[in-house]
N, C-alpha and C positions, 0 to 999 in steps of 0.2 A: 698076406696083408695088403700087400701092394695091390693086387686083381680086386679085392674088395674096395678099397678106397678111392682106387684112380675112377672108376666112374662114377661113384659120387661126386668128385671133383669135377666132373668133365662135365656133368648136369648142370653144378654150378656154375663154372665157367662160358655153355652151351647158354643159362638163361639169362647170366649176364649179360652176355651180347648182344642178344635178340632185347635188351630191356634197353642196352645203351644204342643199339641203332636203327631205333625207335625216331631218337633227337638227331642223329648223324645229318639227317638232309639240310635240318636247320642250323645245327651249328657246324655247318662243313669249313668253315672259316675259323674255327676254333681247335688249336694243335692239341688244348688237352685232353679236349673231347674223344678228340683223333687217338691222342695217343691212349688214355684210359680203354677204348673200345679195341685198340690193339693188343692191350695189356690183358683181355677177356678171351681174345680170341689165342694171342697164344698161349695162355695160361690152358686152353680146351684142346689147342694141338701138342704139347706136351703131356697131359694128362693120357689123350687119344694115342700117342706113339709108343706108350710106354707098359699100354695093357699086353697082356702076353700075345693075345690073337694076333692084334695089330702087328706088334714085334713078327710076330710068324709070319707073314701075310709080306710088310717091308721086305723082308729078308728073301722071300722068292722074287718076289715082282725086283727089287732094286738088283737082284744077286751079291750083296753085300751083308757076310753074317753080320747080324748086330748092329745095324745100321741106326734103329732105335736109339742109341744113344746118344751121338752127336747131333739127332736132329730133335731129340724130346729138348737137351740139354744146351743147345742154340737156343732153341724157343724159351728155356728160362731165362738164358742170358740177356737177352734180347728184352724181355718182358721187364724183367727185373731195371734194365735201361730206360724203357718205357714208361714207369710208375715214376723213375726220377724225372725224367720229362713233363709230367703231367705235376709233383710238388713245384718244379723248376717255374710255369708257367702260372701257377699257382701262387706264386709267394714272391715273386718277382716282376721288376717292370720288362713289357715285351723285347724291346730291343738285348736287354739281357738276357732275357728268357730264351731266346732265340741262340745267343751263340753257347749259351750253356746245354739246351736240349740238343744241339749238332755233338758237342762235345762226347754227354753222355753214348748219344749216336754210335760215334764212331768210337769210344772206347766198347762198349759191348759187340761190334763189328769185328774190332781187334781179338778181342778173348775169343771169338767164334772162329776167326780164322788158325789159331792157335791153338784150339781144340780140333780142329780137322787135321789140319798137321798131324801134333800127335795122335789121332785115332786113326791117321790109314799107316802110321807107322806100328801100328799093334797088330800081330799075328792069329786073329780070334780063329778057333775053330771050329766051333761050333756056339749053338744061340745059346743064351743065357738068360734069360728072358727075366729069371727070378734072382737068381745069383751072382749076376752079373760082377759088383764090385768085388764080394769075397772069390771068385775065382779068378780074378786079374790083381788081384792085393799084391802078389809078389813080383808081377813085371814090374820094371822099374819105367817104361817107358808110360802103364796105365798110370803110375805113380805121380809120373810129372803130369799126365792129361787130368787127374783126379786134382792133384793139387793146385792147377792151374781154375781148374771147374770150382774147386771148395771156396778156394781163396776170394774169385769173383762175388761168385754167390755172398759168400759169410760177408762182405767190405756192400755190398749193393742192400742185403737186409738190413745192418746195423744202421746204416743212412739212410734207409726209407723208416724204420721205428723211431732215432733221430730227429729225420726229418719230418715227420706225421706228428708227432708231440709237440714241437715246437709251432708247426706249421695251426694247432688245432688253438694252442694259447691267444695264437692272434684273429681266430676266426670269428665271426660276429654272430655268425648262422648254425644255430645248434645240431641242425643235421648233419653240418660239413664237422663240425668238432665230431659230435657222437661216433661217427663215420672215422675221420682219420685215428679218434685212438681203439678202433679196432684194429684197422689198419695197420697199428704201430705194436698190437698187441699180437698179432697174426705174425708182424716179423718177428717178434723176439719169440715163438714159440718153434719158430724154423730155426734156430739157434740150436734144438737138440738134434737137429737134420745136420748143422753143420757141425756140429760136435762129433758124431757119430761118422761123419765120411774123413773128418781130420784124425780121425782112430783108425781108422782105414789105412790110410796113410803110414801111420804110427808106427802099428801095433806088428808086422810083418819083424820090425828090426828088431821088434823083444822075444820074438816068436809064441805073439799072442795073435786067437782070433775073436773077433768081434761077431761072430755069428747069430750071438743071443741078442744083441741089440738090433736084426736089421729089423723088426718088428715096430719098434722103438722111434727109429730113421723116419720109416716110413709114416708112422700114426704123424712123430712131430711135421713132419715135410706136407704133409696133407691136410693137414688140420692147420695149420700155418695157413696154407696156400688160402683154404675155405676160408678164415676169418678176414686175409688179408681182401679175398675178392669181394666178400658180404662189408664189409666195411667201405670199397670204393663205393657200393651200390646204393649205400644209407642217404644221398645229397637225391640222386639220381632217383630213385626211389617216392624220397617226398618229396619234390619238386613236380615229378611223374602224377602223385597221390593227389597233391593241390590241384593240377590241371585239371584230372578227374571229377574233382569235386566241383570246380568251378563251371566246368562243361556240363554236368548235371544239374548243377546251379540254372545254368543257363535255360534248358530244355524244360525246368522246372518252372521259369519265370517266363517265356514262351506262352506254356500253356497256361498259365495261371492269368494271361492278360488277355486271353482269348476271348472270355466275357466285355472286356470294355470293349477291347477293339470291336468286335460284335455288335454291341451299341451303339458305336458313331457308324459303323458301317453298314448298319439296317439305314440309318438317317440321309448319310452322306459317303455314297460309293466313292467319289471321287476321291478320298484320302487314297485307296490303294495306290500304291508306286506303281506303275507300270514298268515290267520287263521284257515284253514280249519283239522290242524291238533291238535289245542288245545280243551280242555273238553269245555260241556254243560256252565260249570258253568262259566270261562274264558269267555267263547264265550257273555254269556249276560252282563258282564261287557264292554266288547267294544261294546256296543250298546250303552254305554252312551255318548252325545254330547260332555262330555270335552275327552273322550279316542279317540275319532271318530275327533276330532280336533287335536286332540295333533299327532293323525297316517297323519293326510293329511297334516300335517305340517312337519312333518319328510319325506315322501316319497317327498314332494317339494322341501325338500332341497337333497335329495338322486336325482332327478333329473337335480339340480343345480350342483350335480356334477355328473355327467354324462356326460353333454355336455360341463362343460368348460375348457375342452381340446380346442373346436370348438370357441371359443372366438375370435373376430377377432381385433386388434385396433381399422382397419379403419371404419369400423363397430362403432364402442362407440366414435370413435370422428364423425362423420358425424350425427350421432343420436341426440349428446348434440348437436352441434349448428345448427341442425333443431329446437328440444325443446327451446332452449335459444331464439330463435326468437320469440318462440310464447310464452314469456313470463314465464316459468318455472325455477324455481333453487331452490337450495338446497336440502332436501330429498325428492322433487315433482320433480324437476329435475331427481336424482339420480335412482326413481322409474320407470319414463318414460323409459331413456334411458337402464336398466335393460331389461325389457318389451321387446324393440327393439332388446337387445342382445340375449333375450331367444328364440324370434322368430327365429334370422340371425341363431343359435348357433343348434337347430333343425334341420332345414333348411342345413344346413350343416352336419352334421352328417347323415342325411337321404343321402346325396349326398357321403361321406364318403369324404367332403373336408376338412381336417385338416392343419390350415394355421400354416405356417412356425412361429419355436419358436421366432425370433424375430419379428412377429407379435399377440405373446399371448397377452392376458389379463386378468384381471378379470372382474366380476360385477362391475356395477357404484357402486353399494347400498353395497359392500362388510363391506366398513368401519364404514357404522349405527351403534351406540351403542343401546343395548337394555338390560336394566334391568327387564324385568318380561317377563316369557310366553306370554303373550300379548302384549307386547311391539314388541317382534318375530314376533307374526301374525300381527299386525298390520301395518309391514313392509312389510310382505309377500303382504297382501292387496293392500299396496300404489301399487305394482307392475301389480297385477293383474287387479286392474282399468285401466291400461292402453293397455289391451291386448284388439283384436277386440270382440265384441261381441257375436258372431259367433264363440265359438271354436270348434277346431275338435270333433266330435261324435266315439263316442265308445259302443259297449253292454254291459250292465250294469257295467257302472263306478264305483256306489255306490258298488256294491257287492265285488269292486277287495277294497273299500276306506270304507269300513260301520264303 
């Protein structure tokens, strides 16, 4: 059971990782960040020490039978310390956060040095790859290293299920709730992991064994582990998911404004930004989609004003009550007849026809309110839906707009 399940686990733990050090550059000033992506990582070196091969493989290279255990069972300890560190920073102000994440620290330091102790006081003689507990149940010296390990373990789960419940009641962000009471439900299901190794312990003095349960052990202790991992990953995950969408967002409203842009810049080249005189390094930062948005949105409104000298009234009142007929109003309205003026407003300035000041105007769409960057584009948009299809062609537009 154990060789089946540990690398499922380690998959898990393996795409945790790679999912959380993803963010790691960006929040490298963030301990929980820290700590949670340590909590993945050794959640995948105990998984990975504890498969038999591995066990085999340790045991030649270190020359220490059974080495496996003190270093899969370090990396729980440790871990299990880790995931307090990350509610600690979590649910508290930093400066506390801080001496209580040391704390935790250095108590799981302590159990690990106290598991090495008793483990090179143990006479193994051969691997045990599989059987490991039930063939050391009757030392009494594994007894203290077991009970030192159970004890840890079982007091570090009950405070992370504890601590996740409590911590999910005050959360405001449904990911982070959904997320910690898996979390909480992953530790209380390692509960029949510690149930079973404190039988371990037990059972030698009644002259019973526990053999038929390691099955049992292992499903709870793995299946814990999985839920507890899929659970830190549920914040990280849609937080991950939104980026995504929004970056796609992006790339989408890009191209969707390549027709206006197209428009002013058959008329009037000079909108393009020029970059051709800023460094290497400059230069690959506007390669990025939100910089390469945020310029095609600026040279459209450098555009917009360009031509609305050329704005004509009769122009924007004959535009709305064509629109109005075929059923438009409000900021669909507003957008359409915009569209029309950009055209008429081109179109004129190409002519060099600049109507008389008591026939100025503005944009319909002038008076939109919009509260975020996107709310901008997504004006800009409404506008550009409404241009033909077919807008004027230029050599390489992207290059004057990257």
């Amino acid at each position: 059971m154990k060789d089946l399940l540990h690398p499922i686990s380690l998959v898990v733990a393996v795409l945790g990782f790679l999912c959380l050090l993803r963010d790691l550059p960006t929040r490298r000033r963030d301990p929980a960040t820290t700590a949670l992506a340590a909590v993945f990582l050794l959640s995948g070196l105990s998984f990975l020490f504890s498969i038999t091969p591995m066990w085999n493989y340790l045991d030649r290279v270190l020359g220490t039978v059974n080495v496996s255990v003190p270093l899969a069972q370090g990396c729980v300890i440790m871990l299990i310390a880790c995931q307090q560190v990350v509610l600690t920073y979590w649910g508290s102000p930093p400066d506390i956060a801080r001496r209580r994440a040391r704390a935790w620290l250095g108590a799981g330091l302590a159990v690990i040095a106290g598991l090495l102790v008793l483990f090179a006081l143990l006479t193994p003689s051969a691997p045990r790859p599989i059987d490991f507990t039930l063939y050391y149940a009757h030392d009494n010296v594994y007894a203290a290293y077991l009970t030192l390990y159970v004890t840890a373990y079982t007091i570090g789960e009950v405070l992370l299920a504890r601590g996740c419940w409590r911590l999910a009641r005050r959360s405001k962000r449904t990911a982070v709730r959904v997320g910690l009471r898996i979390v909480a439900l992953g530790a209380v299901v390692t509960f029949g992991y510690s149930g079973v190794r404190t039988g371990n312990v037990i059972a030698p003095a009644f002259g019973i064994s526990l053999a038929g349960w390691e099955n049992f052990a292992w499903t709870c202790g793995d299946v814990g582990a999985m839920l507890t991992l899929i659970g830190w990953l549920v914040p990280t995950i849609t937080d991950q998911a939104q980026s995504i969408r929004y970056r796609i967002k992006q790339h989408r409203s890009h191209r969707g404004l390549l027709p206006l842009w197209l428009a002013f810049y058959s008329e009037a080249p000079e909108i393009a930004l020029p970059i051709d005189r800023i460094d290497a390094a400059q230069r690959r930062r506007f390669r990025g989609i939100g910089i390469k948005l945020y310029r095609r949105a600026v040279e459209i409104r450098d555009g917009r004003f360009v031509i609305r000298e050329y704005l004509d009234t009769g122009v924007r009142e004959s535009s709305e009550a064509h629109h109005r007929t075929n059923g438009l109003h409000g900021n669909e309205l507003n957008a359409a007849v915009t569209a029309d003026q950009i055209l008429a407003g081109i179109a004129a300035r190409a002519a060099s026809k600049r109507p008389c000041s008591d026939r100025l105007t503005d944009f319909a769409d002038a008076d939109r309110q919009t509260s975020s960057p996107m709310d901008d584009i997504d004006a800009l948009l409404a506008v550009a839906r409404h241009l033909p299809r077919e807008p004027a062609r230029t050599p390489h537009p992207e290059r004057a707009s990257a």
